[in-house]
LUMBATI-543073 format. One record per residue: x, y, z of N, C-alpha, C in turn. Coordinates in steps of 0.05 Angstrom, whole numbers, plus 5000, padded with zeros to 4 digits. Layout:
<pts>
XYZXYZXYZ;...
</pts>
This chain:
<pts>
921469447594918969377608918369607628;915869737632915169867656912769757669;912869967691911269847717908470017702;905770047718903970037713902770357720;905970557727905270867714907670937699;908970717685910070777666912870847663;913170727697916270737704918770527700;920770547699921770287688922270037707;921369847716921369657731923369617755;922869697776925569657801926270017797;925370167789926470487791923270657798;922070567810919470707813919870847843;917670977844918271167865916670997890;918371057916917970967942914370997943;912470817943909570847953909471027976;910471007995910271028024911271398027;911671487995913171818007910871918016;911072188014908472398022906472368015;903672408026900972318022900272618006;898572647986897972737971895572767967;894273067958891773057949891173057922;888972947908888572977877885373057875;886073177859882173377853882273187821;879473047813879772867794876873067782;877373087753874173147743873172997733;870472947751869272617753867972627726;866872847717865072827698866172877669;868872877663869872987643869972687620;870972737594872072437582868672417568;869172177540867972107531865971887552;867571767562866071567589864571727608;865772007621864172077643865071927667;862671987680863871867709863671557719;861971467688861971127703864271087689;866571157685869271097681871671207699;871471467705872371627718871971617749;870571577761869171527776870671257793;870171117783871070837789873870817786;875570927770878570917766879571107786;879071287796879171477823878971317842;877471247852877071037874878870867877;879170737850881570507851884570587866;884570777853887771037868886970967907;884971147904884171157936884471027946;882970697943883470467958885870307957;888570357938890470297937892970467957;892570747958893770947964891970977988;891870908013890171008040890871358049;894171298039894871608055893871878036;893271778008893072037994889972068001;888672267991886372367987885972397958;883772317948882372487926879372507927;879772837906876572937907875472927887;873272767883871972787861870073017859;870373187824870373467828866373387804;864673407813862073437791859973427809;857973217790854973247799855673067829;854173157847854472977875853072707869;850372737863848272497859849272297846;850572437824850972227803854672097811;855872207828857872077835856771877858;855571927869854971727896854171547885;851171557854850271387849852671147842;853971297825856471047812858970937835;859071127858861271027876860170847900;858070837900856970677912858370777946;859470547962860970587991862770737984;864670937988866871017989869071058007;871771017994873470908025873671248040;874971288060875171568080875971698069;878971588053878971818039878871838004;876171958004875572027976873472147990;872372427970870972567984869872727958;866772867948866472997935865973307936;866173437917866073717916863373757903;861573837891859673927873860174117853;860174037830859974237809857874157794;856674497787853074417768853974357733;856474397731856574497701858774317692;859074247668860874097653861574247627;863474207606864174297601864774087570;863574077553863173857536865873777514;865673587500868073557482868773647457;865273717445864873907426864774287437;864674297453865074567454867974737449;866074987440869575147447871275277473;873275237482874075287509873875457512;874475737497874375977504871376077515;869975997496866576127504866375957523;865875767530866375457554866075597586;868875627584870175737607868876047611;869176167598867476427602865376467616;862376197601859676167604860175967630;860875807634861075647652862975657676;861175827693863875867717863375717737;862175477733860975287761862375027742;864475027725865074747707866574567720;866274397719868174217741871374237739;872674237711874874327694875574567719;874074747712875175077741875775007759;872974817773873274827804875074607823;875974427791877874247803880774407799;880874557779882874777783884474977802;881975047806881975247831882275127864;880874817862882674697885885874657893;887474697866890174637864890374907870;889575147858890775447860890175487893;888075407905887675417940889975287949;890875177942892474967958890974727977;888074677962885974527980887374177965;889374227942889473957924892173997906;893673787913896873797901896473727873;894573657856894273657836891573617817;892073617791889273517783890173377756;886773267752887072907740884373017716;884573037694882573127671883372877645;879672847641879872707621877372807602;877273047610875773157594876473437567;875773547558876273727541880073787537;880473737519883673817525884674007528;883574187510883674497509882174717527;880374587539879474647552881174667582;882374407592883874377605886374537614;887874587592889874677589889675017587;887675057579886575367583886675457615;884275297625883975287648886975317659;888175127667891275177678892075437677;892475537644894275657644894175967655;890675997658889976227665888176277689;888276007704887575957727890075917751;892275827742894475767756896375927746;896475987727898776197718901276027705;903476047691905175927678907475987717;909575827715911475807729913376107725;914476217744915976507734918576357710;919076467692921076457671920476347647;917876137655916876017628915176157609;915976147580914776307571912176207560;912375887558909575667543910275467554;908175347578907775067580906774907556;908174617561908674387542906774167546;906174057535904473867547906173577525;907873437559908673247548908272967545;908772707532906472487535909272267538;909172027553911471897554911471667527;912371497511912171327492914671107506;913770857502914870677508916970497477;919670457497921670287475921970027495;924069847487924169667493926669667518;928169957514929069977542927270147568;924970207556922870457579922170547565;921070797584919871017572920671247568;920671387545921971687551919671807543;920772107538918772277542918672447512;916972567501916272717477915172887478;916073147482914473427486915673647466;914073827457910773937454909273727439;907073547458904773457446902173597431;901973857446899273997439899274197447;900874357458900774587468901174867454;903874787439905475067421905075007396;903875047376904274967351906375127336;906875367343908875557338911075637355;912275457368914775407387917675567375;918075737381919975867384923475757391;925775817384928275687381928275737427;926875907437927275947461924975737472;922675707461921075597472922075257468;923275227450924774917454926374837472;928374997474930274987501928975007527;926375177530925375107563924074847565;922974687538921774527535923474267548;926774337543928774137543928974127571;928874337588929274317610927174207627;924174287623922874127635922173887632;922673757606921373537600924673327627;927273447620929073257636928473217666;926473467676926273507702923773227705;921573267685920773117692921572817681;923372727672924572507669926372437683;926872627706929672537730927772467749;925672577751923172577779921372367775;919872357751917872087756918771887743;920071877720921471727708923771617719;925571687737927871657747929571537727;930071717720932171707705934471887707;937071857710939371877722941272037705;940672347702941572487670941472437652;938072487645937572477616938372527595;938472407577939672487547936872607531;938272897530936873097510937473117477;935473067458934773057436932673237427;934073387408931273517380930773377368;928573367353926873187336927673337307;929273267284929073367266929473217244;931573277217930673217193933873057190;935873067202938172917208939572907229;940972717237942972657262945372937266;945872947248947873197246947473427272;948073467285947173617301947173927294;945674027298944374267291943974267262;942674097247941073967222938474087229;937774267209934274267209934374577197;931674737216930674867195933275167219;932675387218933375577229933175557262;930175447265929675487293930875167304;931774987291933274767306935774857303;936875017289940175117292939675337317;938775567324938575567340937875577368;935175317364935575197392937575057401;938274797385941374757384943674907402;945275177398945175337406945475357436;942575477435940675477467941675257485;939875037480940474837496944374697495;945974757485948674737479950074837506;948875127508950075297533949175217556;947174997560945874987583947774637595;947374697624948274337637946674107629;944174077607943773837606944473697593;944673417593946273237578945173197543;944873427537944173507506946873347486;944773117465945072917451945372987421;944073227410944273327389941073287381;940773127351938373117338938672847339;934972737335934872457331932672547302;932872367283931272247265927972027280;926272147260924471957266924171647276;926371547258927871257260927871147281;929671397299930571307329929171337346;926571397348924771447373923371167382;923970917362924270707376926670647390;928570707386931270567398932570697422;930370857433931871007461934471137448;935271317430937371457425938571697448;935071767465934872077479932671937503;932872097520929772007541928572287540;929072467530927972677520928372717496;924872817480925472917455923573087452;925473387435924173557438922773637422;921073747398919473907380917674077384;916374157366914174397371912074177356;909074297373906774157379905874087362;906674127329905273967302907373747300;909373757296911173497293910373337321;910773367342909973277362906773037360;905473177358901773137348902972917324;904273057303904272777283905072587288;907572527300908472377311907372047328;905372207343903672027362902271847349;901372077335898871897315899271717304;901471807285903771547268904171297285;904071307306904971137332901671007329;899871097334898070967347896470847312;896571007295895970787262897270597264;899970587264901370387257901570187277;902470207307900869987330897969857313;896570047310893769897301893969677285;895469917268895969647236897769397237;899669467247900569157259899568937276;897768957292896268887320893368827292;891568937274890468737253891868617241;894368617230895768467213896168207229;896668177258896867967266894467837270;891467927283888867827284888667647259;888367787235888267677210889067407196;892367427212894367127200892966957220;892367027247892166837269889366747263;887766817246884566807245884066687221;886566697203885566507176885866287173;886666097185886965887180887665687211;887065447205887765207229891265267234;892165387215895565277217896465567236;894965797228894966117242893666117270;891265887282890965847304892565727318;893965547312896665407320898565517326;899465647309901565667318900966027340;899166177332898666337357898466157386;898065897388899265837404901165907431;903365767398905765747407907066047417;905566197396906466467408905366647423;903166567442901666727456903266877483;905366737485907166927504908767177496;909067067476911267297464909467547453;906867517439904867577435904267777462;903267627488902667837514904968097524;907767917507909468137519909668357496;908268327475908768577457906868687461;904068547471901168717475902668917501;903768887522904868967540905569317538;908269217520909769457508907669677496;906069547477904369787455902069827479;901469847506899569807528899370187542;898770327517898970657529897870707553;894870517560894670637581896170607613;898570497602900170487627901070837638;902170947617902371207624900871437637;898271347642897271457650895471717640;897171847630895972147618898972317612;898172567603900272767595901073017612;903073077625902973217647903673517627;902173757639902073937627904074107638;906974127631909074207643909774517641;910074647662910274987655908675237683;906675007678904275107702905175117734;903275237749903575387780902275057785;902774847788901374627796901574387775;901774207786901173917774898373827761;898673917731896673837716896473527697;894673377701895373127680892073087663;892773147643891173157623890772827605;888772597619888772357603887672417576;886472137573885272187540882372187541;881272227526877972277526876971997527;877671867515877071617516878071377533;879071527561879971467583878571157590;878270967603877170727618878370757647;876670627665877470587694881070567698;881070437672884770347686887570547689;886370687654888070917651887471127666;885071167680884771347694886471357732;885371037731887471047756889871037754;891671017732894371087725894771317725;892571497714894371767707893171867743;891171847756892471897784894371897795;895271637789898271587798900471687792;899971747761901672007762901872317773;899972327772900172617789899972587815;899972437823901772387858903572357849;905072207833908472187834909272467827;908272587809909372927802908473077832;907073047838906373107865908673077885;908372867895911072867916913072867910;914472897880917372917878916473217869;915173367870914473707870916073807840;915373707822916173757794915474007789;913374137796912474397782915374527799;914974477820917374757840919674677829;920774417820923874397812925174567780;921274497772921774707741922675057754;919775037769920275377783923075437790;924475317804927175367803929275377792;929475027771930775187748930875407735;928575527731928275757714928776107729;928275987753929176217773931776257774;933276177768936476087765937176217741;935476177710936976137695936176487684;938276617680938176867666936276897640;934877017633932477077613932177317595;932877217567933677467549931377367535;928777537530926377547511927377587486;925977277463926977257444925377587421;927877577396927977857385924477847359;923278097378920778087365918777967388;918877817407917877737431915878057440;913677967453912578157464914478237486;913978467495915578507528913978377555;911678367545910378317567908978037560;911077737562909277467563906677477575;906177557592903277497609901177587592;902277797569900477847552898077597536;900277387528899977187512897677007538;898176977562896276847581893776907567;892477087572890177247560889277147537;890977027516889276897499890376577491;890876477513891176247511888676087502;886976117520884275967521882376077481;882376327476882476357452882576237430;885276147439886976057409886875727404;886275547429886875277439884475257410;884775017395882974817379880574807391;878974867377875474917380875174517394;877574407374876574067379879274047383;880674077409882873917410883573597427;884973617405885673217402886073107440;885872937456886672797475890572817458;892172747474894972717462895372497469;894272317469895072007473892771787456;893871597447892071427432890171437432;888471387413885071417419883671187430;885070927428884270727431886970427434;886870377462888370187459889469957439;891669897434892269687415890069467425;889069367411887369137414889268857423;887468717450889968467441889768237421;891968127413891367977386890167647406;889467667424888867417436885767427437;884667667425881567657409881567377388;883867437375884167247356883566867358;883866827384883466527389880566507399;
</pts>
C-alpha cells in the first residue's frame, strides 16, 4: 500500500521539513491550465510553508485560480510550447515558453524545483541544456516509480537513453537507489538489471558488463530480474535502457486496462455479476488502489543541476498535485546534490570509443529527443470497475 506520493505507508517524509519553492508550467499537458492550475493550488493550500509559481499566461491563470492563497504567485510567459511540436525547433523559436522560464527559475535559484506536464521532450531538453547534467553524469534518466503489493519501486531509463551504454547503466543504478533511499525511504535498496534471465550477468554484452560495473560499486546490487518479477518486489531498483524501459510501462498500463474491462464486463452481464460485485466491492477498491498511477505523481528526471518532474500529458488536478509533492520531497531531501556527490566521489574512466568531451552530446540533446515523445506514465488511469454498478 502507499500513501498518496507514492510512498509506502508510515515511511513518508516529515511534512513539516524545509519549505520549498516549486515553478509549475501552468499551461503545459493535454488539460492546460484548467487542470494544472487547480492541482498547483491544491499543493499550496495544503503545504502553507512552500511556495509555488505558476509559470504562463497571467489572465488566463487568474481567470481559472480564481482567490489565491499567499503563497502561490504568478510569473508571465507569452509562449507555450505544444505537444505536437518538435522540441528542438520549439525551444529555439520560442524563448518566452513557459517550459524555459520555469526552467530558468530553478537555474536562478528563484525555485527548488519544477513540475511539467507538458511536452516530454521538450521538457527534458530544456533541463538538460538549461541546467546542465550533474558533474560525472554522463545521461540523465528519467525514472517512473510502479507499484507491487509490498510498495513502490523504481524503473529507470523510462525515456531518456534509448542507447544506454554498459557505463550509462551503472550511473543509472546509482541514482535511481539515491532516489529510492530519499523519497521512497527505503533502507538499502536492492539493485536489479532488467534482462533475459536470473543468472546474473545473463543478457546481451552490455548487461555482462554492466554487471561488472555495478559489482565493484557499494550498492546492494541483486543481479538480474526477469520480466516476471517486476511484480514481486525482487529489487526496488530496476535498471534498463530507455526502449525496454518504455516497453515495459506500456505492457503495464494495456494489461491494467485489460483486466479492469474484463472485470466491468462479468460485473455488467448479468443479475448474478451485479451481486456478487457486491460482495466484492472492497476488495475491488483495494485493487483499484494499487493499479491508481496517479499516486506517483510524475517521473523525476534524474542526472540534472535541479529537481525536475516530468507528469503525464494527460495529467488531471490530482496527479498534478502529487507530482508537486514530489518535487518538494526531492526537494528537501536535496536528491540532485546527493547524486552530485556520489559521483564527485566516484573515479571516472570514459567508456572505449566515448567522445572525450560529454558536454559535446548536451548540444544535441534537444535534437535527437522524439519529434512526439510519449508522457512515461499511463495514458489514462485504470478505470474503476465500480462504473460497473
Amino acid at each position: 500500500m502507499v500513501d498518496q506520493i507514492g510512498h509506502p505507508f508510515g515511511q513518508r517524509n516529515d511534512p513539516g521539513g524545509p519549505a520549498v519553492t516549486i515553478a509549475v508550467d501552468a499551461m503545459g499537458g493535454d488539460y492546460g491550465p484548467s487542470e494544472v492550475v487547480p492541482g498547483a493550488i491544491d499543493h499550496a493550500r495544503s503545504h502553507p510553508a512552500d511556495r509555488v509559481i505558476l509559470v504562463g499566461d497571467e489572465t488566463t491563470i487568474r481567470t481559472i485560480a480564481g482567490e489565491m492563497p499567499a503563497n502561490a504567485e504568478i510569473i508571465h510567459a507569452s509562449q507555450v510550447i505544444g505537444m505536437d511540436e518538435h522540441p528542438a525547433l520549439a525551444l529555439r523559436e520560442k524563448k518566452d515558453a513557459t517550459i524555459l522560464v520555469a526552467t530558468d527559475l530553478v537555474k536562478s535559484g528563484k525555485a527548488d524545483a519544477l513540475v511539467t506536464a507538458g511536452h516530454t521532450g521538450a521538457g527534458m531538453a530544456a533541463a538538460v541544456l538549461r541546467l546542465g547534467r550533474l558533474p560525472g553524469v554522463d545521461r540523465p534518466a528519467l525514472a517512473v516509480q510502479m507499484t507491487t503489493d509490498a510498495g513502490p519501486m523504481v524503473l529507470l531509463d523510462i525515456g531518456a537513453n534509448p542507447d544506454s551504454s554498459p557505463e550509462n547503466l551503472a550511473q543509472y543504478a546509482r541514482m535511481g537507489a539515491i532516489f529510492a533511499e530519499q523519497v521512497l525511504r527505503v533502507v538499502r535498496p536492492r539493485v536489479a538489471l532488467l534482462s533475459i534471465g536470473e543468472e546474473k550477468g545473463k543478457g546481451d554484452a552490455r548487461i555482462a558488463r554492466a554487471t561488472e560495473l555495478i559489482d565493484e560499486t557499494d550498492l546492494h546490487f541483486v543481479g538480474n530480474v526477469e520480466g516476471k518479477d517486476l511484480t514481486t518486489h525482487m529489487a526496488d531498483v530496476i535498471v534498463c535502457d530507455a526502449v525496454l524501459g518504455n516497453v515495459v510501462i506500456k505492457f503495464f498500463e494495456g494489461l491494467s486496462g485489460f483486466i479492469f474491462d474484463l472485470f466491468r464486463k462479468e460485473f455488467r452481464g448479468s443479475l448474478r455479476g451485479r451481486l456478487a460485485y457486491l460482495l466484492l466491492r472492497p476488495g475491488v477498491a483495494r485493487i483499484r488502489n494499487v493499479f491508481d498511477y496517479e499516486r506517483a505523481g510524475g517521473s523525476p528526471l534524474l542526472g540534472v543541476r535541479g529537481t525536475v518532474i516530468i507528469t503525464h500529458g494527460r495529467a488531471r488536478r490530482r496527479m498534478i498535485r502529487y507530482g508537486v509533492g514530489v518535487a518538494a520531497t526531492m526537494a528537501r531531501t536535496k536528491v540532485p546534490e546527493l547524486i552530485g556527490a556520489a559521483f564527485a566521489s566516484v573515479p571516472k574512466e570514459p567508456p572505449v570509443g566515448a567522445p572525450s568531451a560529454p558536454e559535446a552530446a548536451d548540444a544535441q540533446v534537444a535534437a535527437t529527443v522524439p519529434e512526439s515523445a510519449d508522457a512515461p506514465v499511463s495514458e489514462e488511469p485504470a478505470q474503476s470497475v465500480e462504473s460497473a454498478s
